[in-house]
N, C-alpha and C positions, 0 to 999 in steps of 0.2 A: 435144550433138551426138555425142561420144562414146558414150554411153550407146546410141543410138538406133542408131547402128551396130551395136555389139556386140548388141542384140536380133535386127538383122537376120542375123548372122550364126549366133545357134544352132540356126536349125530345118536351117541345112545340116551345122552338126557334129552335129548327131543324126541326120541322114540318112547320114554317112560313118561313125561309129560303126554304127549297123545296115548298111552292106554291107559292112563288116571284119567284123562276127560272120555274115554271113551266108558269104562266102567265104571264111572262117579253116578251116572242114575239109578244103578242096580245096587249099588250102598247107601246111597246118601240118605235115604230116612230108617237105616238102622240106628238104634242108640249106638252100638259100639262105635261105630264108625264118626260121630260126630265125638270129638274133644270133650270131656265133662259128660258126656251123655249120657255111659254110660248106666250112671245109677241117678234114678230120678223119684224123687225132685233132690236138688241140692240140700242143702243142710250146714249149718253152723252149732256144732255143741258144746257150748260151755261152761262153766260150775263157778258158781258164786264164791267169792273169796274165801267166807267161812266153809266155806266144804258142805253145806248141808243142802243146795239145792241145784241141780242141773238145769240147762236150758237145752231146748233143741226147736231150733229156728227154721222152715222150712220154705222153699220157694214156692208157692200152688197159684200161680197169675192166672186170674179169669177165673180161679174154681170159687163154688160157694160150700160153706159147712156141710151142706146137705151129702154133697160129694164127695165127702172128706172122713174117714173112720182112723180112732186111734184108740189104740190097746195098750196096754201094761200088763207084763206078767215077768214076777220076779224082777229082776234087771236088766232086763227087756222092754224099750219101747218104740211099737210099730206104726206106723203113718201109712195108710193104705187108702183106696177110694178107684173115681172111674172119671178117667180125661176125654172128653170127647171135644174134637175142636168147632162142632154147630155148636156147643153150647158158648165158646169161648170169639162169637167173632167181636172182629175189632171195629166197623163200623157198618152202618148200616144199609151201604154198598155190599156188603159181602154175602157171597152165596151159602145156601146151607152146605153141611159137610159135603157131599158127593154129588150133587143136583145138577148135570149138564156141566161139570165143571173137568177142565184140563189143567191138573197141577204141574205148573213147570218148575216149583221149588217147594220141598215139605216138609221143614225141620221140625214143626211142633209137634212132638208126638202126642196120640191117643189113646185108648186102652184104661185097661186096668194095671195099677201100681199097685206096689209096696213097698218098702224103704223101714228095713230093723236097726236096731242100733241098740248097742249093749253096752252098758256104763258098768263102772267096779264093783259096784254096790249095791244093794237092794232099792226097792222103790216103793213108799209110800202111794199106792194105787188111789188108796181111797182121798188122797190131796194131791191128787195131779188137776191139774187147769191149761184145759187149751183153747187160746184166741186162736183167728182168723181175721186178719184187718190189712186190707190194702195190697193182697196178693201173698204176704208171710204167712203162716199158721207158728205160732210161740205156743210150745209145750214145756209149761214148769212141771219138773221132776224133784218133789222133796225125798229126802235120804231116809229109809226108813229105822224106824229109834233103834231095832234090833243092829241096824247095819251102822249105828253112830258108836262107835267109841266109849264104854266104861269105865270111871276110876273104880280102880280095886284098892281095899281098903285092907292096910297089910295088919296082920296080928303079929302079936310080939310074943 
């Protein structure tokens, strides 16, 4: 019984397998449609033991500072800039972005980003620090002193 089922079902997964490869070039260099893609660049954000400073670690391969803007406001902080992939080639075989060229695969996207992220707390704007090195962008986010914790001092 089993069996005769499962027969009846593969002439439909071969029919859905053929209109996945038939419409995979008219998705495939959308962000939603690639796994992870949709929000770029990646990100890791984490908060120092003591609670007083956040990290937000960013993925920006190939990009330079120049191309790269980040803002604070309030507890808010935004990672924005412009990816172009002539800026980003891999070697020095490769053609400019669109010059006589037939892309048969285009996963790296282009464009202009942005990428917000909102922590609990306020943020110290004026001692935020952000590297760029080796493709990461690290953005230290101190806690601002309004947003730290006060002992109150009880009357008797």
């Amino acid at each position: 019984m089993m069996s005769r089922w499962v027969n009846e079902l593969v002439p439909l997964l071969r029919l859905q397998n053929e209109m996945n490869r038939t419409f995979e070039p008219f998705f495939a260099d959308t962000s939603s449609a690639r796994r992870y893609g949709a929000a770029y660049p990646s990100i890791n954000l984490w908060e120092e033991a003591d609670g007083n400073v956040a990290h937000v670690e960013a993925e920006l391969p190939g990009m330079s500072i120049e191309n790269v803007d980040v803002s604070v406001l309030g507890n808010e902080v935004t990672i924005s800039g412009q990816r172009d992939i002539g800026q980003q080639q891999q070697s020095e075989d490769a053609p400019p972005a669109d010059e006589g060229v037939t892309w048969r695969r285009r996963e790296r996207g282009q464009g202009r980003f942005s990428r917000t992220v909102t922590l609990p707390w306020e943020i110290d704007a004026e001692r935020v620090e952000a590297h760029l090195r080796d493709g990461i962008l690290d953005v230290t986010l101190p806690k601002a002193e309004s947003a730290k914790p006060k002992k109150v001092k009880l009357l008797t």
